[in-house]
N, C-alpha and C positions, 0 to 999 in steps of 0.2 A: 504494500500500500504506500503511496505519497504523504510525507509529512512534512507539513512545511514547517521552515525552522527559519527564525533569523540570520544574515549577515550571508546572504544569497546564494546558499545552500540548498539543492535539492537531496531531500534521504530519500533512500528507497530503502525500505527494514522487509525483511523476508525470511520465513521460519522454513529452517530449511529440514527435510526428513531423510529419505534414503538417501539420497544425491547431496545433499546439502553440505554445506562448506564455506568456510572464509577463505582469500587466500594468502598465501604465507608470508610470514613476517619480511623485510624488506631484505634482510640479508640470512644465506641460507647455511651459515656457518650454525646454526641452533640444529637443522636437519639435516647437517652431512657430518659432524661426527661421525668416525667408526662406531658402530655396533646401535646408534641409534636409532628409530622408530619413527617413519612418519605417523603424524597424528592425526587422525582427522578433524574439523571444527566442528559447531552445532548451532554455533550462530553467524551471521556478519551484517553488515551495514555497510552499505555500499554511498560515498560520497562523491556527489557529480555536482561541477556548476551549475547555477540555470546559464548564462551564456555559456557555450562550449567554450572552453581555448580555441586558440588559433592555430590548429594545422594547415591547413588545407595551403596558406600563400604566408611565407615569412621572408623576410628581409636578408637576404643573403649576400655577403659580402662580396667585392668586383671578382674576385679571384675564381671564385664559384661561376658566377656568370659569363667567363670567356667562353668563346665558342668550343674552344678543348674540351674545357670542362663539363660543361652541359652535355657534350655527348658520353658520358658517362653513366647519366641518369635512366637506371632500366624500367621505370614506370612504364606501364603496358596500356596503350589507348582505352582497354575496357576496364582502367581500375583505376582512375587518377582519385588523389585523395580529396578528400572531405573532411567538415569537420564533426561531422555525426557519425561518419564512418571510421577517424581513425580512436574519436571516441568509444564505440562500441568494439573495436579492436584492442583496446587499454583494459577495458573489463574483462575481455574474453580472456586475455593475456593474463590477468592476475588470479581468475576464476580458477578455484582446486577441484571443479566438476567437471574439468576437462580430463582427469585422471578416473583412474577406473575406483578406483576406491578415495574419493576425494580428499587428499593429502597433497598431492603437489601443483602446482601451476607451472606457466613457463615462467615466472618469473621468480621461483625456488631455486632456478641452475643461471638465470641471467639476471644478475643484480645492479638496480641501477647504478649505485657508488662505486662500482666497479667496472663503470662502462657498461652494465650487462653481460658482463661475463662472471664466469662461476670464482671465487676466489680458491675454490678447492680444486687442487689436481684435476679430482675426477668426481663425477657430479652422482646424487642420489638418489635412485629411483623410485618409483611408489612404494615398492616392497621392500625397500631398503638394499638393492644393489647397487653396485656401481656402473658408470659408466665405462669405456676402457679410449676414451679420449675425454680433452678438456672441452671444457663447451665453451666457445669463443663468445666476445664480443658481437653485438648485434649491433653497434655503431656504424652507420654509415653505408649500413645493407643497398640502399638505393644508387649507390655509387660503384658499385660493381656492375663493369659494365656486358661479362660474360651474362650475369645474372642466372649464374648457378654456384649453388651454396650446399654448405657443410666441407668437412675438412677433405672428403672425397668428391666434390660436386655432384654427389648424387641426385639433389632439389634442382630440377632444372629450371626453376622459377621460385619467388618468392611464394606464390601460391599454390604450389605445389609442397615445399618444403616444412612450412609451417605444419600440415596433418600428420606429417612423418614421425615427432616427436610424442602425438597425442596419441598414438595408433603401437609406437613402439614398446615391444614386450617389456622391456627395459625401465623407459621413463615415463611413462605416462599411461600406457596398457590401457586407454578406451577401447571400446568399441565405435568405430564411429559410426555403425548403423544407429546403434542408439543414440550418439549425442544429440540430435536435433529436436526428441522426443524431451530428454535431460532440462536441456536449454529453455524448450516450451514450458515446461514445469514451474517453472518461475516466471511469476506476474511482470519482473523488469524489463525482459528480453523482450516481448514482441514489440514493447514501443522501442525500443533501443533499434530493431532491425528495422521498423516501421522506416525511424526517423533517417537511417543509414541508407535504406533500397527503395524504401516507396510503399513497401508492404509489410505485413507482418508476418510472412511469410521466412519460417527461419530451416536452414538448409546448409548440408555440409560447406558446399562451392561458397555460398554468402561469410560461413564463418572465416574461411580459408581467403575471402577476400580485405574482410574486416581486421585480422588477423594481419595482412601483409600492409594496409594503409597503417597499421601502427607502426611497423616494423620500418615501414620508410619514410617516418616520420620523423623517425630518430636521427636527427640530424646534427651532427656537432660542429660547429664553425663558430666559436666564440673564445678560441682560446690563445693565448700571448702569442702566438704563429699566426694567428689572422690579424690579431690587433697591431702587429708590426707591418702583415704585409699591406692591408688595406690602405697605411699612407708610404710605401714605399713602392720606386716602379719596377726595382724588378728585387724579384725572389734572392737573385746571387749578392745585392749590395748588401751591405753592415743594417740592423733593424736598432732604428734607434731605442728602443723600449726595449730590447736585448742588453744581456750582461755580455763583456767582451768573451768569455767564455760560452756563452751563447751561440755571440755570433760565428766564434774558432769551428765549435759544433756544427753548427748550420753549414760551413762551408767544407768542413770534412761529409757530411751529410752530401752534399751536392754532387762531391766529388766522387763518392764513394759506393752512396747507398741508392742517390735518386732515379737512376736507369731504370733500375728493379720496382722502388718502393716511391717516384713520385714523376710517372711516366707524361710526360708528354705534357704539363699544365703542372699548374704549383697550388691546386685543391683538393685533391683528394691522393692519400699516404698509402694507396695501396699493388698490388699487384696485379695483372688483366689477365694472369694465367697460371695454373697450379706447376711448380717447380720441385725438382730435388736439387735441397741444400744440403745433400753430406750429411745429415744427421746419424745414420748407419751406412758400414759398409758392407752388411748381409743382405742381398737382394731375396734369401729364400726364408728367411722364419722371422722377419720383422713385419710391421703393417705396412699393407701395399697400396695402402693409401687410395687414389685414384684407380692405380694398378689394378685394384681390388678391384672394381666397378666396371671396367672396360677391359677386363682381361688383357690388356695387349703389355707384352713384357715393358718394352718402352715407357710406358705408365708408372712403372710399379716404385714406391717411393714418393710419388710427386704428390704434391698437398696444395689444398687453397690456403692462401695468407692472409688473414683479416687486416683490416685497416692499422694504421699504427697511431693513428691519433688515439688520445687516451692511452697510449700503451702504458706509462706510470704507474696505472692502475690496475691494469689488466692481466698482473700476475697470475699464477704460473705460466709459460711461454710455449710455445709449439703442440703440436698437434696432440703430444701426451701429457704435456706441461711438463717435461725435465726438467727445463730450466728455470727457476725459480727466481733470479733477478736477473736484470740488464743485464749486469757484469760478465753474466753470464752466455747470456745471448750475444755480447759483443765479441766476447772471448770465442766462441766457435766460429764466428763471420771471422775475426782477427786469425785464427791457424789456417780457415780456408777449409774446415770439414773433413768427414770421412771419406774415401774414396769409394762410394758407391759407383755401381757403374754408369746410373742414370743422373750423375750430380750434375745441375746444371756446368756450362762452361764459365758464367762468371764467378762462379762460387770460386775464390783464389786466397789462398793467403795476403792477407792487409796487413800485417804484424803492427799493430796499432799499438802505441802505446800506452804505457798508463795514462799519460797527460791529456791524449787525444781519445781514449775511450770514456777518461770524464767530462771532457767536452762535449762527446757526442750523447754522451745521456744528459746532458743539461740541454743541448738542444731537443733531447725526445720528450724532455720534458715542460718544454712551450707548446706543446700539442696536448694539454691537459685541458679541458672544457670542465671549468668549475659548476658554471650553470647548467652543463648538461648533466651531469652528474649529478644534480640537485633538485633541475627543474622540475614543478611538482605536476605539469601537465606528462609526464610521461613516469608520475610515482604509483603506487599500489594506492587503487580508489578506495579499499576495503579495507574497512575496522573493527577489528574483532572482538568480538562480545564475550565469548569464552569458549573453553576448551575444555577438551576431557583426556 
């Protein structure tokens, strides 16, 4: 039922029974200890503006907007975003009745403060397994411009990709013949898809679209790397809002890493194609990544690279999270990796030094978005009443 409340608050309160659930606290360091136990909820309270926030059209700084850049953007003619739409993608997102036994959401393994990625190695499933990779960062999803996702590109789209996690035995173990039934069960939903498609009419395809208008919505561009370049003209000069160590960074960055990680435009920090970096030189009993997916040996080893903005926060590192700080992630670019046999060819030894690998992590770390990290139009709507 609608309660109206002061200081421009819509509640929606909803007594939830079989399916019922809040969903989980902001960071999922409480359910991914070892030996821990998802829990299920028995109450929540879901907190919406009456004006939505503003997805749908944000002010994006010139760097974003060159012609490079914009061709980046994988939004799909049939699903540009809204503000009702990537609203009801924020619920569905935080919602633990997208699990089979309502305990986790997606946002238990993607944590806002952490960029949306999981701070634990390996992330925890409804029934309390693990994952056997890290679950990356959702930053920036719309800026891949392959627009295929996960660490193997198996999600050949954004709305494809999203069901995969809800469906998986692993994380989320729905059924999603029944989700749409689940969904209707609750008085919030039909106006929420009402307001999203036109009707109330609620449907795997609609959640899997509402689901991805959130997911590239997520947009970070506000961090001491935009505020420097916005009044500078080009990327390679000194950023006056940079510390000189900054800028050493930046220019070791350029030299170095931006081929790979900042191709062709100075807006988006990430990769246009799954690579082997040497991380093993066993091509027969490691994960074969890609490999796995498209059986062709050549594959086998190569991974998608999430963005690097946010990386500060985005610990553990690589596809299994080995690496648990920078230092360490620079230290294996600096030897130049294992000799796999599919390592890419720029993977080389850079024998960086001390001086110049703390350089370069004071530059990875101008690419921190405080506000995205914080902003509350893309925080857990729901507040829970109690637990058992």
């Amino acid at each position: 039922m609608n309660v109206c409340v002061p200081a421009g608050v819509v509640v929606f309160m909803t007594s939830l029974l079989a399916f019922a659930g809040a969903a989980s606290e902001q960071s999922s360091n409480v359910h991914n200890k070892p030996g821990s136990e998802r829990v299920p909820s028995t109450a929540r309270t879901l907190r919406l503006p009456e004006v939505p926030y503003r997805y749908a059209s944000i002010d994006l700084p010139v760097h974003f907007n060159e012609p490079a850049a914009k061709r980046f953007d994988n939004t799909p003619p049939n699903n540009p975003l809204t503000n009702a739409g990537v609203t009801l993608g924020r619920v569905l997102f935080y919602d633990t009745r997208l699990s089979a036994n309502n305990t986790v959401s997606c946002g238990s393994c993607h944590v806002q403060s952490h960029a949306f990625a999981d701070p634990n190695r390996f992330s925890r499933g409804f029934k309390g397994g693990l994952t056997d990779r890290h679950a990356m960062t959702l930053a920036n999803l719309r800026y891949h411009p392959r627009g295929r996702f996960f660490w193997d590109e198996r999600g050949d789209h954004l709305e494809t990709m999203v069901l995969m996690p809800i469906e998986n035995r692993l994380e989320m173990g729905q059924d999603l013949s029944k989700l749409p039934e689940i969904l209707a069960g609750d008085p919030l939903y039909p106006a929420l898809f009402e307001k999203a498609f036109g009707t109330r009419e609620i449907n795997n395809d609609r959640t899997a679209f509402a689901l991805a208008q959130f997911l590239r919505s997520m947009v970070s561009y506000q961090s001491k790397y935009d505020e420097g370049r916005a009044v500078t003209a080009h990327a390679a000069d000194d950023f006056a809002n940079f510390t000189a160590q900054e800028n050493r960074g930046k220019a070791l960055f350029l030299r170095n890493c931006a081929l790979c990680h900042l191709p062709d435009q100075e807006a988006h920090f990430i990769m246009t194609e799954p690579v082997n970096t040497g991380l093993d030189d066993d091509a027969q009993h490691t994960d074969g990544g890609v490999g796995d997916i498209t059986l062709s040996p050549r594959d086998m080893g190569h991974f998608k690279s999430p963005t690097l903005r946010n990386v500060e926060v985005t610990a553990p590192y690589m596809h299994d999270g080995r690496f648990a700080t920078l230092d360490e992630v620079l230290e294996h670019y600096s030897s130049g990796g294992k000799n796999h046999p599919n390592k890419d060819v720029r993977i080389q030894p850079m024998h960086f030094t001390d001086s110049e690998k703390a350089s370069l992590i004071a530059f990875l770390k101008t690419l921190t978005d405080r506000h995205f990290l914080t902003d509350p139009k893309f925080s857990d709507p729901f507040e829970q009443d109690a637990r058992r």
